[in-house]
PDB file of N, CA, C and O in Angstrom:
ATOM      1  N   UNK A   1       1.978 -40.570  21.867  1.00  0.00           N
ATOM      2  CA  UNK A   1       1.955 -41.816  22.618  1.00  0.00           C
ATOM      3  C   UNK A   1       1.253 -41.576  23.955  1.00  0.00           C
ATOM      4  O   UNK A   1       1.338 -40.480  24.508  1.00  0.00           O
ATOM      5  N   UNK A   2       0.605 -42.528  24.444  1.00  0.00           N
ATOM      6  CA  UNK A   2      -0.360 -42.152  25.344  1.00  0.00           C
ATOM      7  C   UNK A   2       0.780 -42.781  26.387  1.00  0.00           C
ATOM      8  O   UNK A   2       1.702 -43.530  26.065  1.00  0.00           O
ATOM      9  N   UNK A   3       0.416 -42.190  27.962  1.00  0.00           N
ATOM     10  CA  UNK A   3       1.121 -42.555  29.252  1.00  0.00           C
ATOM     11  C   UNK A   3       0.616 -43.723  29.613  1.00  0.00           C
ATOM     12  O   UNK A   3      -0.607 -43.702  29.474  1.00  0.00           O
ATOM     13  N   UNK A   4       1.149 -45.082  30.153  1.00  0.00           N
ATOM     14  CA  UNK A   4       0.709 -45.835  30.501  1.00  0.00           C
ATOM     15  C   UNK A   4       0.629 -45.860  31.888  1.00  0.00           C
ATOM     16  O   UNK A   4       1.327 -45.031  32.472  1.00  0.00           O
ATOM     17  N   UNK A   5      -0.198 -46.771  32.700  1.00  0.00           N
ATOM     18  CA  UNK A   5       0.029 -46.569  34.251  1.00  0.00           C
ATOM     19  C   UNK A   5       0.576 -47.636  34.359  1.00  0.00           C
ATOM     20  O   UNK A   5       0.332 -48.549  33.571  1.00  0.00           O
ATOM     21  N   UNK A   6       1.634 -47.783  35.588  1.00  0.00           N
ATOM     22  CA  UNK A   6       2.009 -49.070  35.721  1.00  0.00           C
ATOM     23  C   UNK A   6       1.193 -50.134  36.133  1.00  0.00           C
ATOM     24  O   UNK A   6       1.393 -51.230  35.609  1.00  0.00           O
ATOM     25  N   UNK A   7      -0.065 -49.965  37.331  1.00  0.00           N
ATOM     26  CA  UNK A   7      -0.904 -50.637  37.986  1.00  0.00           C
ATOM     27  C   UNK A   7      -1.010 -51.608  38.782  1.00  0.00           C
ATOM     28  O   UNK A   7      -1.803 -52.516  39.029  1.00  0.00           O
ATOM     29  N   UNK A   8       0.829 -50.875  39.442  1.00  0.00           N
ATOM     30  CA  UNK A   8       1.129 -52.162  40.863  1.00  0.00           C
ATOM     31  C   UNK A   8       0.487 -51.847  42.204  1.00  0.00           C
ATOM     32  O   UNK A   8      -0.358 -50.953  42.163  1.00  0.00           O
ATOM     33  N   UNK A   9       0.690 -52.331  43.225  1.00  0.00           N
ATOM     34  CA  UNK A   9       0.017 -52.277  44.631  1.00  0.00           C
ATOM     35  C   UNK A   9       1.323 -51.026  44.790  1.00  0.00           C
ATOM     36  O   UNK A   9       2.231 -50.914  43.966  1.00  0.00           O
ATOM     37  N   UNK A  10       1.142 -50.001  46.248  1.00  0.00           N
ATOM     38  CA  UNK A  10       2.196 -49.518  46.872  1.00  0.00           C
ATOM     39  C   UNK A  10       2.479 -49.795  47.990  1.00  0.00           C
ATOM     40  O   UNK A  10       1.437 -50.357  48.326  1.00  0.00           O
ATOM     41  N   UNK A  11       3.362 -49.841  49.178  1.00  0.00           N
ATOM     42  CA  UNK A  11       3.597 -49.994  50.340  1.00  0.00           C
ATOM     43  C   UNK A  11       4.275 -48.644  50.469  1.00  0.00           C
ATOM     44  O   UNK A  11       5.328 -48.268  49.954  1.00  0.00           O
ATOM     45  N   UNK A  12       3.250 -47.852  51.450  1.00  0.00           N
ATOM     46  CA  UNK A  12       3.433 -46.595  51.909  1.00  0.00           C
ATOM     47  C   UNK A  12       3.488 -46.314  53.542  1.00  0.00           C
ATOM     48  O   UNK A  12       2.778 -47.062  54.214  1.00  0.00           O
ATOM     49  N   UNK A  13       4.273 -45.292  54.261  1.00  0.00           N
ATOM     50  CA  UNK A  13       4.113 -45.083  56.007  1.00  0.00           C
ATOM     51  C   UNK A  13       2.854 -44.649  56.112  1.00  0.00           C
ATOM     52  O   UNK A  13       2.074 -44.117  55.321  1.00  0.00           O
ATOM     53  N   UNK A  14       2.801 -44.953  57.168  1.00  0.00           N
ATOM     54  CA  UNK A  14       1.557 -43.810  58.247  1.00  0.00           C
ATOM     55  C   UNK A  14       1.758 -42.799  58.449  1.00  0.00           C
ATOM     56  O   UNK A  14       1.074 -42.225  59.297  1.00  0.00           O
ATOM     57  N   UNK A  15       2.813 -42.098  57.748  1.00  0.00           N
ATOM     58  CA  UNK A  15       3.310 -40.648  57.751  1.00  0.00           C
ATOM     59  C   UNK A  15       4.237 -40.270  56.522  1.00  0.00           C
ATOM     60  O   UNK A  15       5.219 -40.621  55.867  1.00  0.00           O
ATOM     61  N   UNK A  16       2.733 -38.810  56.735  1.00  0.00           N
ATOM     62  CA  UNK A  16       3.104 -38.422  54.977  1.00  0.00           C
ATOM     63  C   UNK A  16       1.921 -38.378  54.498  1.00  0.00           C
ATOM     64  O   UNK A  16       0.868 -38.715  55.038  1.00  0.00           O
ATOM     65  N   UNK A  17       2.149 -37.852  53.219  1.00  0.00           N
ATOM     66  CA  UNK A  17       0.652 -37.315  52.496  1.00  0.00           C
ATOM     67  C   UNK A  17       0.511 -38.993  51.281  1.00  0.00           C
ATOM     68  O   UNK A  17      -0.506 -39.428  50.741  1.00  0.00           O
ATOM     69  N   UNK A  18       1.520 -39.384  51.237  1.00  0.00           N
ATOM     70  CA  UNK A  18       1.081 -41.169  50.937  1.00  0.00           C
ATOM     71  C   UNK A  18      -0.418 -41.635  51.238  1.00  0.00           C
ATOM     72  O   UNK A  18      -1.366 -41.873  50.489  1.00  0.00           O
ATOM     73  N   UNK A  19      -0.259 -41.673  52.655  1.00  0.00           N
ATOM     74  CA  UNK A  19      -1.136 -42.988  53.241  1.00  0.00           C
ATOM     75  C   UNK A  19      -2.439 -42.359  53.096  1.00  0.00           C
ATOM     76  O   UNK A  19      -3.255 -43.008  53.751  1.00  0.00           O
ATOM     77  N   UNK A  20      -2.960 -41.392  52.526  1.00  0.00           N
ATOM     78  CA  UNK A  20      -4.185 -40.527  52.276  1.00  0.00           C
ATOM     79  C   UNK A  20      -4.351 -41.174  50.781  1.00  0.00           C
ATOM     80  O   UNK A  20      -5.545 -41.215  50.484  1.00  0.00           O
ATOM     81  N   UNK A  21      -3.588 -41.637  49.861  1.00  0.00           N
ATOM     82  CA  UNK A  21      -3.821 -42.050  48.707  1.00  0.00           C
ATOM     83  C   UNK A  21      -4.230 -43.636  48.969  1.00  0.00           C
ATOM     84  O   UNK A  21      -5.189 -43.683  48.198  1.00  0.00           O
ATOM     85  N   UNK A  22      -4.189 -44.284  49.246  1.00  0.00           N
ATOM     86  CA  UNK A  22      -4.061 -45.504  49.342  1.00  0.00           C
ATOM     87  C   UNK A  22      -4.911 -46.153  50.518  1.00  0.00           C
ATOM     88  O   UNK A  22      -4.608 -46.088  51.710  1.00  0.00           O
ATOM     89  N   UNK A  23      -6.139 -46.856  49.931  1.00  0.00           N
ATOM     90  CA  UNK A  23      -6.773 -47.664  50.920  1.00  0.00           C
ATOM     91  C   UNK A  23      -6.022 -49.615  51.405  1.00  0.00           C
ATOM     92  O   UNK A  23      -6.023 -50.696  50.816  1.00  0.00           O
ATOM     93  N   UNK A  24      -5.448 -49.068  52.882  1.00  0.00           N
ATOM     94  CA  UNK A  24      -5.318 -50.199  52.870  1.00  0.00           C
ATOM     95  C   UNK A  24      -5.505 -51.410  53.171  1.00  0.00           C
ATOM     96  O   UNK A  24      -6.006 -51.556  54.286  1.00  0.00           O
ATOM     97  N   UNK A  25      -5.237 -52.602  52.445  1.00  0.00           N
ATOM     98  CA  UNK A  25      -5.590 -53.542  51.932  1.00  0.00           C
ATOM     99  C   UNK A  25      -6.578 -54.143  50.819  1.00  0.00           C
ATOM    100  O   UNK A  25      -7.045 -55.230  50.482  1.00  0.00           O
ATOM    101  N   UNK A  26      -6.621 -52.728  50.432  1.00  0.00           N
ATOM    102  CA  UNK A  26      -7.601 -52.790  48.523  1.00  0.00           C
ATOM    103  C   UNK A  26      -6.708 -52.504  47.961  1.00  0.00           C
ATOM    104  O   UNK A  26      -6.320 -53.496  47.344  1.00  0.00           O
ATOM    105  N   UNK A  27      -5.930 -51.452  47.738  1.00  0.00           N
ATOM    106  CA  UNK A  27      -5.007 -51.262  47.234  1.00  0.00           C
ATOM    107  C   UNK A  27      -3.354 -51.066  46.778  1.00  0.00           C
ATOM    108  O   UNK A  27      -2.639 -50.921  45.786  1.00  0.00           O
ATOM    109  N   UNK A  28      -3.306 -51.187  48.457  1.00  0.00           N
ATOM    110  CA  UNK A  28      -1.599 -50.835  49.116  1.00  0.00           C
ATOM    111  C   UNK A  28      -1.867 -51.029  50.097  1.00  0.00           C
ATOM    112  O   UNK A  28      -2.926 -51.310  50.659  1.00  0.00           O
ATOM    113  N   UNK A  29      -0.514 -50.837  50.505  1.00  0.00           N
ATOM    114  CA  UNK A  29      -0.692 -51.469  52.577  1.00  0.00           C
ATOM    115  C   UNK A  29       0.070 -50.257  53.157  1.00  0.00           C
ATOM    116  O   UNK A  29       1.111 -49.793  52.691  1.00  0.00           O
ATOM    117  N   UNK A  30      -0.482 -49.890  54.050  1.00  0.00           N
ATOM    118  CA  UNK A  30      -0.144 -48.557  54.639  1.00  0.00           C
ATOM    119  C   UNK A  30       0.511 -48.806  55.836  1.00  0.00           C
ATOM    120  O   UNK A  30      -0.239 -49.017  56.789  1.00  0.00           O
ATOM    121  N   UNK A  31       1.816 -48.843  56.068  1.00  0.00           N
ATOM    122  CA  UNK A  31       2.968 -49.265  57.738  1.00  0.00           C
ATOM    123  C   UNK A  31       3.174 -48.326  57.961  1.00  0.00           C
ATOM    124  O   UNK A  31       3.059 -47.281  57.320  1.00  0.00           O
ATOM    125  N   UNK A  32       3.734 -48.690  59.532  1.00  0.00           N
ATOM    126  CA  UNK A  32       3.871 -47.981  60.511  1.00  0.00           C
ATOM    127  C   UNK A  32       5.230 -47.610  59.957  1.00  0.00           C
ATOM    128  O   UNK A  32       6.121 -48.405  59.656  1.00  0.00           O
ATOM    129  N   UNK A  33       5.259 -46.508  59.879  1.00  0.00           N
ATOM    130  CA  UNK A  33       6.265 -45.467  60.123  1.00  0.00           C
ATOM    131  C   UNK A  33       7.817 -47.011  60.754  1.00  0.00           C
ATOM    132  O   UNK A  33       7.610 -48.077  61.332  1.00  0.00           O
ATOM    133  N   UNK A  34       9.073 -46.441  60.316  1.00  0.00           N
ATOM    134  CA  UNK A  34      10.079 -47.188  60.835  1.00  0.00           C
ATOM    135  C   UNK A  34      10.034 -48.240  61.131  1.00  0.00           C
ATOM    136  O   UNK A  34      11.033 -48.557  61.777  1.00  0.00           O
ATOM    137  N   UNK A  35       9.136 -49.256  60.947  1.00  0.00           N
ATOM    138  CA  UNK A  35       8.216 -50.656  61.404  1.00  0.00           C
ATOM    139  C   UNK A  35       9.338 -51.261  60.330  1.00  0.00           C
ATOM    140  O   UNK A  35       8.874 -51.019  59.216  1.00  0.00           O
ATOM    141  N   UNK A  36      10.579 -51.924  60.193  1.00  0.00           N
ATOM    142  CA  UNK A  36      11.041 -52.643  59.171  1.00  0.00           C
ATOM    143  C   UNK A  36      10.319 -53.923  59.342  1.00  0.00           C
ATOM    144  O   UNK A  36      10.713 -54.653  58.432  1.00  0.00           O
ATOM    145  N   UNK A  37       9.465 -54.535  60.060  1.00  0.00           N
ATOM    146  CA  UNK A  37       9.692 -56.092  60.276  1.00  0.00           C
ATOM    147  C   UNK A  37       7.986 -55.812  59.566  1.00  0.00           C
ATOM    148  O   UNK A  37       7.570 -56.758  58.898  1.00  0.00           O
ATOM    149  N   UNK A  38       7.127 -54.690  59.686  1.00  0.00           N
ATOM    150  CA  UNK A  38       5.460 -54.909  58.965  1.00  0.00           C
ATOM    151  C   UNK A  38       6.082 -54.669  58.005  1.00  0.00           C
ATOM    152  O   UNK A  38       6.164 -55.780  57.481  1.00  0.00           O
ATOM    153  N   UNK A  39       6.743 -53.795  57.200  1.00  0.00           N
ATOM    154  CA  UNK A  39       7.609 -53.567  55.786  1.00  0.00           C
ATOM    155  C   UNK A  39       7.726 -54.761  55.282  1.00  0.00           C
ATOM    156  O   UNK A  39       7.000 -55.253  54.418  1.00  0.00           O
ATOM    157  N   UNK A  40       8.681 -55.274  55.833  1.00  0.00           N
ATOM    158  CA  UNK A  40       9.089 -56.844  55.311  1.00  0.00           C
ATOM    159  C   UNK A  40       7.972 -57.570  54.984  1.00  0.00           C
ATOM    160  O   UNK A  40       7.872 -58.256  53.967  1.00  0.00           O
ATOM    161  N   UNK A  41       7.027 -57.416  55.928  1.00  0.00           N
ATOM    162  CA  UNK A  41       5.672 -58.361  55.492  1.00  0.00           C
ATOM    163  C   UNK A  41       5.165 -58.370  54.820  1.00  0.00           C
ATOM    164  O   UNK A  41       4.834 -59.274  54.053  1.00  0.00           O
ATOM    165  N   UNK A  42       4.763 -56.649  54.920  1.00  0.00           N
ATOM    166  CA  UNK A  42       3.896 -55.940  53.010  1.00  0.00           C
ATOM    167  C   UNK A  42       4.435 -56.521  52.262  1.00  0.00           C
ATOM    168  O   UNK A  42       3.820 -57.430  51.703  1.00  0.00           O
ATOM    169  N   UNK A  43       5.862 -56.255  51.902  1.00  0.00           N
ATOM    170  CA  UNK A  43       6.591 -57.034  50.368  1.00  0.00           C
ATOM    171  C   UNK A  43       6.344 -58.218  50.618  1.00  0.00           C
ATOM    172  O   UNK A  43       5.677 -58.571  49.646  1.00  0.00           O
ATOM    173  N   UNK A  44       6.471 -59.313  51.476  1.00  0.00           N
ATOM    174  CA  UNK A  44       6.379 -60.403  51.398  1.00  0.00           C
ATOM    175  C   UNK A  44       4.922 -60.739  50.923  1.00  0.00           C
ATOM    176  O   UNK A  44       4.892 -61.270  49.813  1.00  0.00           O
ATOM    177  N   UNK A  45       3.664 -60.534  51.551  1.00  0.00           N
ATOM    178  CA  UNK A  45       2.507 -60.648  50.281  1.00  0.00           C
ATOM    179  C   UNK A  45       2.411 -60.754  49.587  1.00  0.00           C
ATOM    180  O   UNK A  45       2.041 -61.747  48.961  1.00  0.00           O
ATOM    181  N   UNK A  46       2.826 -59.317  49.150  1.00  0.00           N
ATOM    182  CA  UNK A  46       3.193 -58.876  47.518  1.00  0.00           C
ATOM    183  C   UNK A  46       3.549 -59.652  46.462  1.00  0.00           C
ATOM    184  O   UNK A  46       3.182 -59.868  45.307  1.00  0.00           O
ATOM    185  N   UNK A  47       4.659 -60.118  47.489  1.00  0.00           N
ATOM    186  CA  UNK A  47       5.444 -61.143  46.515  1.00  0.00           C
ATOM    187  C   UNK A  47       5.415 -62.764  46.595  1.00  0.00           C
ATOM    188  O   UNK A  47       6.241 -63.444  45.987  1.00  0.00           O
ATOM    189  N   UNK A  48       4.410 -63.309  47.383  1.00  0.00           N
ATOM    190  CA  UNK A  48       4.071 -64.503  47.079  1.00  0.00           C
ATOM    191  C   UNK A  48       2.957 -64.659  46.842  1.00  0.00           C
ATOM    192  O   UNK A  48       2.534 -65.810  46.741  1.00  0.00           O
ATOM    193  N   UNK A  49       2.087 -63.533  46.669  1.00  0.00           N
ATOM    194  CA  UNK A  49       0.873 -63.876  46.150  1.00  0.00           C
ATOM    195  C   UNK A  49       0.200 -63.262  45.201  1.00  0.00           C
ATOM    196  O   UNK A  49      -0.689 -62.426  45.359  1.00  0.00           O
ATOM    197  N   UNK A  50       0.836 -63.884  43.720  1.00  0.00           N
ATOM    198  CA  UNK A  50       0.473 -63.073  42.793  1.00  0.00           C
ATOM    199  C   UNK A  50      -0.600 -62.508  42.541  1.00  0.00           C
ATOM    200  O   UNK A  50      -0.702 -61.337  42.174  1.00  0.00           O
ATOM    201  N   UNK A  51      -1.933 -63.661  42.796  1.00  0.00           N
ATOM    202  CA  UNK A  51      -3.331 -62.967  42.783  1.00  0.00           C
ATOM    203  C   UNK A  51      -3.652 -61.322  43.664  1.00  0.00           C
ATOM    204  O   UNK A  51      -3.939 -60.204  43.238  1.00  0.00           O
ATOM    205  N   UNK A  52      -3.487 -61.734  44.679  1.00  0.00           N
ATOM    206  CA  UNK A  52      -3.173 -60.713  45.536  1.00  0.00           C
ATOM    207  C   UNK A  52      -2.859 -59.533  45.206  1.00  0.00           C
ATOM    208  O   UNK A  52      -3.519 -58.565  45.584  1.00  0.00           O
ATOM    209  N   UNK A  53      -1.474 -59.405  44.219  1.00  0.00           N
ATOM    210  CA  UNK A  53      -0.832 -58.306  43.636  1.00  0.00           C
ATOM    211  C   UNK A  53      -1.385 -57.883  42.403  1.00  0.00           C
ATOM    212  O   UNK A  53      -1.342 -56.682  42.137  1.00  0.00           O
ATOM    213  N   UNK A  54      -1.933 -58.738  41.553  1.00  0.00           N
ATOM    214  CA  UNK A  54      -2.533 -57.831  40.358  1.00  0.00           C
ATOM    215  C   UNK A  54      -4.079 -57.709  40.658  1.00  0.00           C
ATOM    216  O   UNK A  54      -4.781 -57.372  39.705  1.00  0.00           O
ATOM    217  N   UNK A  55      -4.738 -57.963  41.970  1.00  0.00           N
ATOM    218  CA  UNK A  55      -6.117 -57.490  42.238  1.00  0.00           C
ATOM    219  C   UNK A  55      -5.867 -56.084  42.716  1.00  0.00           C
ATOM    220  O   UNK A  55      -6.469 -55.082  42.330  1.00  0.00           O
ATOM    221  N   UNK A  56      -4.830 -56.145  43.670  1.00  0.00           N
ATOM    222  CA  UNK A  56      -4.500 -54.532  44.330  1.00  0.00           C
ATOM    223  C   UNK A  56      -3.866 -53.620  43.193  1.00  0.00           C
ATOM    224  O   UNK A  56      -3.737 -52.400  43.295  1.00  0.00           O
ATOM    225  N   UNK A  57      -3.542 -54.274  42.254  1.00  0.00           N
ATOM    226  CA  UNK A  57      -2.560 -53.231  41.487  1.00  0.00           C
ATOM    227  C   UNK A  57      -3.636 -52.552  40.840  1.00  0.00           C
ATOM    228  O   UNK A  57      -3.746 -51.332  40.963  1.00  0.00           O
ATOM    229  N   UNK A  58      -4.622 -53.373  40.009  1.00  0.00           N
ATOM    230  CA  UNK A  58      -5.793 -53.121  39.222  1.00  0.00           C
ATOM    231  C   UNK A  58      -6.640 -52.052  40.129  1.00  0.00           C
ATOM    232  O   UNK A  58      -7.151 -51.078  39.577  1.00  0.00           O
ATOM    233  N   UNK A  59      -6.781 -52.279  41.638  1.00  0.00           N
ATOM    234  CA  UNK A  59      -7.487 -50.986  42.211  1.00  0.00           C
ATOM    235  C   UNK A  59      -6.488 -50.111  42.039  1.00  0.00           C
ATOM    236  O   UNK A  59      -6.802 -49.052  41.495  1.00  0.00           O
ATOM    237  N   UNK A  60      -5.369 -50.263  42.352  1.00  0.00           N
ATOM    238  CA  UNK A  60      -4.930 -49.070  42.543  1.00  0.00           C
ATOM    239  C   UNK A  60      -4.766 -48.285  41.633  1.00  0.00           C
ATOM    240  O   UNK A  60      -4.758 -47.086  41.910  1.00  0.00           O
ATOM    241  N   UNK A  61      -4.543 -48.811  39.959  1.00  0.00           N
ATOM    242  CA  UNK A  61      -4.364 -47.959  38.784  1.00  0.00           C
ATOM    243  C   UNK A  61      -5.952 -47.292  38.717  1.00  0.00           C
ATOM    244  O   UNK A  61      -6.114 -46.135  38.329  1.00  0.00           O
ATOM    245  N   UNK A  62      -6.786 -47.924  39.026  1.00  0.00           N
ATOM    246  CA  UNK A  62      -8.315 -47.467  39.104  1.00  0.00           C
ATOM    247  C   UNK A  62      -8.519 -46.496  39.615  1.00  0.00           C
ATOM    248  O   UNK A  62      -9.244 -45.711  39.004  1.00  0.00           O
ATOM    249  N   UNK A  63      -8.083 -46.161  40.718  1.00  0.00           N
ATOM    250  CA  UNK A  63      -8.216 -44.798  41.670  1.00  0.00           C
ATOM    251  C   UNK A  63      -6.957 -43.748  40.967  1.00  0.00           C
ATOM    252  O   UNK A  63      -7.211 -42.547  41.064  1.00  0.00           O
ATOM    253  N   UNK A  64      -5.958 -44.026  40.443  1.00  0.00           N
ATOM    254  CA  UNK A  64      -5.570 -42.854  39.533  1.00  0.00           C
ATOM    255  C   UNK A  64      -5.589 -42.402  38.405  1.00  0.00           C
ATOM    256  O   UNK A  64      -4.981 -41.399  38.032  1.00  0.00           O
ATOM    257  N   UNK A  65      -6.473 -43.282  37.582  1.00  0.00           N
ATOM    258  CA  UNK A  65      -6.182 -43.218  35.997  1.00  0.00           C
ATOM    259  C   UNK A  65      -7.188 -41.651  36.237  1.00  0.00           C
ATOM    260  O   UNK A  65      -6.986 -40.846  35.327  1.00  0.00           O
ATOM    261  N   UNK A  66      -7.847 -41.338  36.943  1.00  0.00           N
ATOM    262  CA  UNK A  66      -8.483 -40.163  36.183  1.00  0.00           C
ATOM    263  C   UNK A  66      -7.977 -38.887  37.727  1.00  0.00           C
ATOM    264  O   UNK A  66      -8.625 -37.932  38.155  1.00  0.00           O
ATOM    265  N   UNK A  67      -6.918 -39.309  38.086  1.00  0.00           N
ATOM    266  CA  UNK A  67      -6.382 -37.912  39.024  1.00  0.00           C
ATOM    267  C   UNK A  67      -5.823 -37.224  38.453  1.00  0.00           C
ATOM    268  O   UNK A  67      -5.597 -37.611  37.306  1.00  0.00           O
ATOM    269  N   UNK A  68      -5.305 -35.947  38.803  1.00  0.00           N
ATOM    270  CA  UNK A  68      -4.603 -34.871  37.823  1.00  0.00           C
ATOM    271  C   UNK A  68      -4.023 -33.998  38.845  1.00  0.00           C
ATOM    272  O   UNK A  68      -4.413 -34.216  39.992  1.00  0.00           O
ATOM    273  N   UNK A  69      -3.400 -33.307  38.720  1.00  0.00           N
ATOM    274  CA  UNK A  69      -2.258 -32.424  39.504  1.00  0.00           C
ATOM    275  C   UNK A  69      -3.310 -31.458  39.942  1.00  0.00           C
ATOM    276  O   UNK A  69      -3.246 -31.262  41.156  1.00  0.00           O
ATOM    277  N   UNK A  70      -4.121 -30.888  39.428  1.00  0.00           N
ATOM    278  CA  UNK A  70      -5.121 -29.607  40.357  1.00  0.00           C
ATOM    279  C   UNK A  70      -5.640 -30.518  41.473  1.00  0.00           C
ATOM    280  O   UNK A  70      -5.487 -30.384  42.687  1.00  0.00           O
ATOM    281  N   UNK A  71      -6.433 -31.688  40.646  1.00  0.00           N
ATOM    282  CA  UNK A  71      -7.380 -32.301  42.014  1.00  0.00           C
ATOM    283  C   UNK A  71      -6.321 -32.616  42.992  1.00  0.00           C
ATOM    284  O   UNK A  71      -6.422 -32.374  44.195  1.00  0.00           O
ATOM    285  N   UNK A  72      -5.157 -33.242  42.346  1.00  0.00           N
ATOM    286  CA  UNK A  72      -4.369 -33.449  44.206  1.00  0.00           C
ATOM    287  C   UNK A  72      -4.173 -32.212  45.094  1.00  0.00           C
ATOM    288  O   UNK A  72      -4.079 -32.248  46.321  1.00  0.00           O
ATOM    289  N   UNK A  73      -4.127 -31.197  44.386  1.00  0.00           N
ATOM    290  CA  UNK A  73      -3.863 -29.875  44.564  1.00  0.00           C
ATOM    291  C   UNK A  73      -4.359 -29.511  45.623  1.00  0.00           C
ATOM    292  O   UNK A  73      -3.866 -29.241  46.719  1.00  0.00           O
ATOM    293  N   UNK A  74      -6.045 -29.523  44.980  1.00  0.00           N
ATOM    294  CA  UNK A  74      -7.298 -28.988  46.024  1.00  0.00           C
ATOM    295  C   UNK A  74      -7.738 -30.224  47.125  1.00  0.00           C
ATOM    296  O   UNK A  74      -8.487 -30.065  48.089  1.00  0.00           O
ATOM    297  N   UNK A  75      -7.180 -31.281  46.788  1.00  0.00           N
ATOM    298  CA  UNK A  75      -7.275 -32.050  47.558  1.00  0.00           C
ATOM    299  C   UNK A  75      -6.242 -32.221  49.160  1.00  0.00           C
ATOM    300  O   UNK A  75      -6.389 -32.265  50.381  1.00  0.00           O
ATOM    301  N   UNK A  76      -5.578 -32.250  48.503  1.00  0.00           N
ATOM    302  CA  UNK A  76      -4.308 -31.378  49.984  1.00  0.00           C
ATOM    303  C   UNK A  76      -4.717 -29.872  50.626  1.00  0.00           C
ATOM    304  O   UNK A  76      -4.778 -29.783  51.852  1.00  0.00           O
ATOM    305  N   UNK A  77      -4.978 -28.764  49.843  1.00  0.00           N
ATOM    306  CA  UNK A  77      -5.373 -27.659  50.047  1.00  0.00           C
ATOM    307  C   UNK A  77      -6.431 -27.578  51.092  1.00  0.00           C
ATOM    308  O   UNK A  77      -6.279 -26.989  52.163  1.00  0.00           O
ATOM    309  N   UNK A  78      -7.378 -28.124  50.768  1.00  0.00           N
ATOM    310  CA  UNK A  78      -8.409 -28.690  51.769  1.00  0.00           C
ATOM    311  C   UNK A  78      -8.656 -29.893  52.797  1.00  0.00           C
ATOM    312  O   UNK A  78      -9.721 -30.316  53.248  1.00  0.00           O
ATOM    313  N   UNK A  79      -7.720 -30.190  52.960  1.00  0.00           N
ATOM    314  CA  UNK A  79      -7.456 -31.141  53.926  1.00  0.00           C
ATOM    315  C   UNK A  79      -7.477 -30.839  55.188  1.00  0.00           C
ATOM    316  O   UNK A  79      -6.776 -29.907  55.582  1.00  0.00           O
ATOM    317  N   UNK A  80      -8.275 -31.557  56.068  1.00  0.00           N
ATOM    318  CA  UNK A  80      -8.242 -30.875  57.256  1.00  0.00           C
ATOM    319  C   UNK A  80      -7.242 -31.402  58.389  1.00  0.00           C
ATOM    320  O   UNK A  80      -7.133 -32.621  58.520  1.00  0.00           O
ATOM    321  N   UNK A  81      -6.720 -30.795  58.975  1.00  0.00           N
ATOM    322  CA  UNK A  81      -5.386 -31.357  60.218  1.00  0.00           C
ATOM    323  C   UNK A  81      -5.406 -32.019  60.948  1.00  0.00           C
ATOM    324  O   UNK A  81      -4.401 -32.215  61.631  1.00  0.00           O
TER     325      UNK A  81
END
């Protein structure tokens, strides 16, 4: 059986190796760290605007259907500070 992706949007912090995956507002929305009230907002998008949510979801399954555990690997590995 093949893995399916789910191919929703994410809402990720500004801190953390997250917000390096995720361009935001193509694909996910990237908040401020402890920010509950931009949090609230991201989901709120999300969730009243369906178009919205399956255009971002569709990028976002796009940018992982072909990642793999080495490339994140070497991709962190080489990351510069």
């Amino acid at each position: 059986m093949k893995h399916k992706l789910a191919g929703l949007p994410v809402i990720v912090s500004d801190v953390g190796g997250p917000r390096d995956l995720v361009q935001h507002g193509r694909d996910g929305f990237i908040t401020k760290a402890l920010d509950a009230g931009e949090l609230a907002e991201a989901i709120g998008r999300l969730t009243e605007d369906p178009k919205l949510r399956e255009r971002m979801g569709g990028l976002a399954r796009g940018r992982v259907e072909t990642r793999d555990w080495s490339e994140a690997f070497e991709k962190f590995w080489h990351a510069s500070p």
